[in-house]
C-alpha positions as CSV (number, residue, x, y, z in Angstrom):
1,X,12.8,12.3,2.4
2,X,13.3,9.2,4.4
3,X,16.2,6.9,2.6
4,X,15.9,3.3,3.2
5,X,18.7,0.6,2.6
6,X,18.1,-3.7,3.5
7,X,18.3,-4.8,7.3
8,X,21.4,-6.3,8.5
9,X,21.5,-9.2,10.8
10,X,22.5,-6.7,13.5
11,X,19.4,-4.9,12.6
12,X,17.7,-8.0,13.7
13,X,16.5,-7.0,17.8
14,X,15.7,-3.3,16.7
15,X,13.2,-4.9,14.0
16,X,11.4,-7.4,16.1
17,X,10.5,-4.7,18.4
18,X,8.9,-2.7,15.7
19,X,6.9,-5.6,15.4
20,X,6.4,-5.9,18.7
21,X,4.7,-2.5,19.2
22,X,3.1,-2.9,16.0
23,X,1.8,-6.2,16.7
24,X,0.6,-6.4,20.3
25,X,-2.7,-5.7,19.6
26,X,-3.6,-6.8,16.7
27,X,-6.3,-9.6,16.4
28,X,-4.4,-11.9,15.0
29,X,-1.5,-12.0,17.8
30,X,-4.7,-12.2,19.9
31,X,-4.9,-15.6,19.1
32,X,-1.9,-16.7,20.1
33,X,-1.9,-15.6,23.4
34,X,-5.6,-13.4,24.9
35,X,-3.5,-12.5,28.0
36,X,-1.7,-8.8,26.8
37,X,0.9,-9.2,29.6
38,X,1.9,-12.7,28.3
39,X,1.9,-11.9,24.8
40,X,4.1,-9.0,25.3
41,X,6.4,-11.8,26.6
42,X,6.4,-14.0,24.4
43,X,5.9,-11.9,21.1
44,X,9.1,-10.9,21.2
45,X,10.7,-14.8,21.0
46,X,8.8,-15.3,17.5
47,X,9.5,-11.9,16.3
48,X,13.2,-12.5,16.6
49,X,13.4,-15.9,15.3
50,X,11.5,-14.5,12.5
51,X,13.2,-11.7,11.1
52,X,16.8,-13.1,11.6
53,X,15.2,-16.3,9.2
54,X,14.0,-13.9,7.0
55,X,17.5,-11.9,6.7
56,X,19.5,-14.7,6.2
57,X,17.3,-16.3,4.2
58,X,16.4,-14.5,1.3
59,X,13.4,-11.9,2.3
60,X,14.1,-8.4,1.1
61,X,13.4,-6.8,4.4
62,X,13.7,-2.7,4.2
63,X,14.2,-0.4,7.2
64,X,14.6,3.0,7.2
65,X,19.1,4.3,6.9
66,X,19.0,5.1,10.6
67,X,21.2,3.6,13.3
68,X,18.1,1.8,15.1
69,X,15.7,1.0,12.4
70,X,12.2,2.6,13.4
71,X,9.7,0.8,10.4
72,X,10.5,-2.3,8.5
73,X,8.7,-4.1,5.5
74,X,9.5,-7.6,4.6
75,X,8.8,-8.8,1.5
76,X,9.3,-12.4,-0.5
77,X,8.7,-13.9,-3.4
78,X,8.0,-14.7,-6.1
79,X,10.3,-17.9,-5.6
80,X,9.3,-18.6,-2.0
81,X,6.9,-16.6,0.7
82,X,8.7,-16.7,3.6
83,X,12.1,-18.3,5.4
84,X,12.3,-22.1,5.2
85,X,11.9,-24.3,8.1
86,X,15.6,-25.0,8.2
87,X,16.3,-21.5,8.4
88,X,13.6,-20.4,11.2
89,X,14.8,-23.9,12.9
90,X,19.0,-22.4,12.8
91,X,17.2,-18.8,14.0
92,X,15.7,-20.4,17.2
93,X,12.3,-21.6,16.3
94,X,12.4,-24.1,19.5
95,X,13.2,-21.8,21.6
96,X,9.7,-19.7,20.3
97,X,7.7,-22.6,20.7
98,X,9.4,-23.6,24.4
99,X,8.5,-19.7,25.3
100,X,5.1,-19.9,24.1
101,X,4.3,-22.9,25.8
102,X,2.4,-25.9,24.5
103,X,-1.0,-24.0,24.5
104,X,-0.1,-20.5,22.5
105,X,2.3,-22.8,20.5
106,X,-1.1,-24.6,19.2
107,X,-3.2,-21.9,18.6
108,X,0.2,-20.0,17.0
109,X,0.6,-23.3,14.5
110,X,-2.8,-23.7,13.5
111,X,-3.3,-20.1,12.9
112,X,-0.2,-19.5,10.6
113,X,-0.9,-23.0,9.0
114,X,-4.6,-22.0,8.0
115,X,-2.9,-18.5,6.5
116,X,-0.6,-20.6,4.5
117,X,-3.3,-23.0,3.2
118,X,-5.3,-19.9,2.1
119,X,-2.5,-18.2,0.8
120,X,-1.2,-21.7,-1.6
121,X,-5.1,-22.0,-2.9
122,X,-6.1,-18.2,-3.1
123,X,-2.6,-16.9,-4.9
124,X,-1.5,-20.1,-7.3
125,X,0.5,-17.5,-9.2
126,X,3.7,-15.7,-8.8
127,X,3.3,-12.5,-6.8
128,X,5.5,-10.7,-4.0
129,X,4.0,-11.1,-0.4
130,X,4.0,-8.7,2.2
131,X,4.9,-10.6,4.9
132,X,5.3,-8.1,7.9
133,X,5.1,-4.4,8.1
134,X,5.3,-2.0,11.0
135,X,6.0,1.5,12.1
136,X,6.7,2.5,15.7
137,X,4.2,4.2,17.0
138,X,6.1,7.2,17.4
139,X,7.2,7.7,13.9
140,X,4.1,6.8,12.6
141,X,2.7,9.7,10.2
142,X,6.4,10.5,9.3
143,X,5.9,9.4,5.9
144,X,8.1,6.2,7.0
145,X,5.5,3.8,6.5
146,X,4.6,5.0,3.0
147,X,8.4,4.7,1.8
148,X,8.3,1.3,3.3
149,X,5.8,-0.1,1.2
150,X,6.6,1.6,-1.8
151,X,9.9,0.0,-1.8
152,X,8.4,-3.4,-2.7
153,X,5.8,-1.8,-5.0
154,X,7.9,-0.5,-6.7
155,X,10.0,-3.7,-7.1
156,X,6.7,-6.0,-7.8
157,X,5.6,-3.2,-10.7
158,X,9.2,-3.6,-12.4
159,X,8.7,-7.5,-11.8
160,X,5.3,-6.9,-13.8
161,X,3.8,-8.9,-10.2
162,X,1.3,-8.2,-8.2
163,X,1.4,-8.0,-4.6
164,X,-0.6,-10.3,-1.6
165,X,-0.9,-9.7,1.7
166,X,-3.1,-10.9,5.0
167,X,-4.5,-8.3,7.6
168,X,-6.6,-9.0,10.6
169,X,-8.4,-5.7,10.9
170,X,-10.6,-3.2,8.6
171,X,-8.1,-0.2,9.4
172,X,-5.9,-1.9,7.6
173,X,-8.2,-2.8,4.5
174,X,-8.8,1.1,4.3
175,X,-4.8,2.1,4.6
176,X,-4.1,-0.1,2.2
177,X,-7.2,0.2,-0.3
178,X,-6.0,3.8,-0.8
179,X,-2.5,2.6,-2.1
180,X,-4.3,0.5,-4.7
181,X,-4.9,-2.9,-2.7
182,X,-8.4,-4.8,-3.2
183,X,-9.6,-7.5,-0.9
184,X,-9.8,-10.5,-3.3
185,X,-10.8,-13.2,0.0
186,X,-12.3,-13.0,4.0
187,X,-11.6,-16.7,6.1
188,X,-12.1,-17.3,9.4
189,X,-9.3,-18.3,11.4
190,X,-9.4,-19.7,14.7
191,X,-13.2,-18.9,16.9
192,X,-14.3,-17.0,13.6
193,X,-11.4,-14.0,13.2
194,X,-12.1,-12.8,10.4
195,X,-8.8,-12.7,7.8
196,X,-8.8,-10.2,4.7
197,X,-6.6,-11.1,1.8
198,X,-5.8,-8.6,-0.4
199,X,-4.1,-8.3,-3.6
200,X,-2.1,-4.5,-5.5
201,X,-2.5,-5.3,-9.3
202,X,1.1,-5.0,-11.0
203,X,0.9,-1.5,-12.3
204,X,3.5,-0.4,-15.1
């Protein structure tokens, strides 16, 4: 069985390219940049800044006990969703938006800013968020993923929260409606992608 143990700040390149490959295609990186060669440029940039915000800044981000970390699940709450500014600002943040350039920097801010408006007036109560979650594409189906998620399950359940998360696409919804997630909420984001918000009960 796959043992897991909380990423280090050395952990922190190995992670964003999980993300990376995770990522690339998914709608809602779509939106920040439609070009695939640019996106794999620049994804990388906000992927980084991200998780080394997120290490040092209080997310419980899980990978699996191996020397270069093939899954990761971040998690966060229920005191705060997510790094602080300061903390993505110390991590680089500039340097994502100079990378992006002014365009994909727009799109990036209004898309993330909508998810956080829905996610303050959809989930007023304290939960644990699942921020980012990804699997390489090569150790998908290893059973990696599952131990990934229920990591922070099992945390919320003890917590007596539930969890929330956003997805961009219905293969999602399905993977994650068979661990016991419901979608509670659909907005549209940008030209009309559609965003699912979906909520695990706290289960005792």
């Amino acid at each position: 069985m796959t043992q897991l143990r909380t990423a280090r700040p050395d952990d922190a390149d190995a992670v964003s390219e999980v993300l990376v490959a995770a990522f690339l295609d998914d709608p809602g990186a779509v939106i920040f940049e439609p070009d695939r060669v640019r996106r794999a440029a620049i994804l990388p940039a906000f992927f980084g800044a991200w998780v080394r915000a997120a290490i040092t800044d209080g997310g419980d981000l899980v990978v699996p006990d191996e020397p270069i970390p093939r899954g990761v699940a971040s998690w966060f709450g229920p005191q705060r969703y997510g790094p602080s500014d300061a903390a993505l600002e110390a991590a680089g943040w500039g340097e994502v938006l100079a990378t992006f350039g002014p365009a994909a920097a727009a799109r990036m801010e209004a898309m993330t800013g909508e998810l956080e408006r829905q996610h303050d007036r959809l989930a007023p109560w304290p939960h644990m968020r699942l921020d980012f979650f990804g699997v390489l594409p090569a150790a998908q189906g290893t059973g990696i993923g599952s131990r990934l998620l229920e990591h922070g399950q099992r945390a919320a359940d003890a917590a007596g929260l539930p969890c929330w998360l956003e997805t961009f696409t219905e293969r999602n919804v399905e993977y994650y409606g068979r661990r016991g997630w419901e979608v509670v909420a659909t907005y549209p984001v940008a030209d009309g992608v559609p965003v699912y918000a979906l909520v695990r009960p706290a289960s005792r």
